[in-house]
Steps between C-alpha positions, in 0.01 A plus 500: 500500500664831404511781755251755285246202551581470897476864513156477392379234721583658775336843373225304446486350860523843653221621284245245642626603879292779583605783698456494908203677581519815776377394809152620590430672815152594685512766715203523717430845693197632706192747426475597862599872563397513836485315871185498652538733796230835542828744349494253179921515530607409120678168425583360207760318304858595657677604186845420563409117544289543159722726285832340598442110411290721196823643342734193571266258336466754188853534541593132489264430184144378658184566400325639781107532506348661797199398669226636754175319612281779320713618226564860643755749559698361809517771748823563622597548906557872493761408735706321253511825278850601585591272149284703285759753428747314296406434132604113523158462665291655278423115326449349770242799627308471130484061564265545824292742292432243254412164661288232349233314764665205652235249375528596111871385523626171295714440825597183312710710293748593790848399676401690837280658708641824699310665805599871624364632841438771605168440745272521223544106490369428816155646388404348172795252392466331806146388431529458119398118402637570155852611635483178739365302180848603322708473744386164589581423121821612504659336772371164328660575203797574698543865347605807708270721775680779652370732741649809685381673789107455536470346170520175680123529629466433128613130623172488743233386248735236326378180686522089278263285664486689790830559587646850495761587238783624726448193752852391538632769312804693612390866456511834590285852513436827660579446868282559800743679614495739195207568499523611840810713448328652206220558678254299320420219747191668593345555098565211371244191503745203623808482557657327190803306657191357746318419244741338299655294783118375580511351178761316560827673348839466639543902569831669452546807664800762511490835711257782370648661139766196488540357149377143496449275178392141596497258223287200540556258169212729261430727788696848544398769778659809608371631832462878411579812271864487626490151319419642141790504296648141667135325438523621122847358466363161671192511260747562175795223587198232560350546145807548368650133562 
């Protein structure tokens, strides 16, 4: 066989391979723009947990859809604000003002599933059947849920035959000790590390604004805002293997 003939079978070989698809990611954020108190104190989605894992996965070549349980603008914690001045966050900003309803998503279609907190979460994503319905999917499929800060009360509704989702699971979230640090203890509904540990989970906890990533086989958490950046990196290495 001459080499103008080997050249072309192999040509032909790498023709029929088809290039590696990006991986997918679903990034699931809250409606809720307010906790229930008689002041109505705003709440939200904390924006440096959304709009940093945002920009690294656009960075690193996913496709990123993003995903509320109404379709909405996400309303943003006015507290998380300080990021809006810089122009890199101007995409990420325009993303939760263009979300698609959680239950006219193909989830199918996707590598991961990515909660941000904020306390938004612990209002409507906590009690979402659809979100549980997913997640519950996911984690028999063995693809990746991640979770930061009080996106893990996204984890609450996931339940196969009756046992909860995180059951086992080594995990972490928002503190009770944050919360009471940052003065929330008293607005919010539950305490999400109780919650969490009620269900189960093997819960991880570092002191209050410590960055901690716990990586459970398809399960990544990061415990709060502080956490950002080093959850994104965790998120990006796993579907990048």
């Amino acid at each position: 066989m001459s080499n103008e003939e080997n050249i072309t079978i192999e040509e032909e070989m790498l023709a029929e391979v088809e290039p590696q698809k990006p991986s997918r990611i679903l990034m699931v954020v809250t409606n809720v723009c307010k906790f229930n108190d008689k002041q109505e104190t705003p709440t939200g989605v904390w924006f440096e947990e959304f709009a940093v894992p945002y920009n690294e996965f656009i960075k690193n070549g996913f496709e990123v859809k993003v995903a509320t349980l109404t379709g909405e603008i996400a309303p943003i914690d006015p507290a998380s604000e300080n990021l809006f001045e810089d122009i890199i966050w101007n995409d990420a900003k325009k993303a939760l003002n263009n979300t698609d309803a959680l239950d006219t998503i193909d989830y199918n279609k996707f590598d991961a599933i990515v909660l941000p907190g904020g306390h938004g979460p612990m209002f409507d994503l906590a009690k979402s059947e659809t979100l549980g319905k997913i997640i519950t999917q996911f984690n028999k499929e063995g693809k990746l849920i991640a979770a930061i800060c009080h996106g893990p009360a996204g984890f609450l509704p996931a339940k196969s035959d009756g046992i909860p989702f995180v059951s086992g699971r080594k995990l972490t979230s928002f503190t009770n000790e944050e919360e009471r640090v940052y003065k929330k203890d008293e607005l919010t509904p539950f305490f999400l590390q109780d919650a969490l540990i009620d269900e189960g989970a093997d819960f991880i906890e570092d002191e209050p604004g410590a960055v901690n990533i716990i990586k459970d086989g398809n399960l990544i958490t990061g415990q709060n805002f502080q956490s950002a950046k080093n959850f994104a990196k965790a998120v990006v290495e796993y579907l990048s293997y």
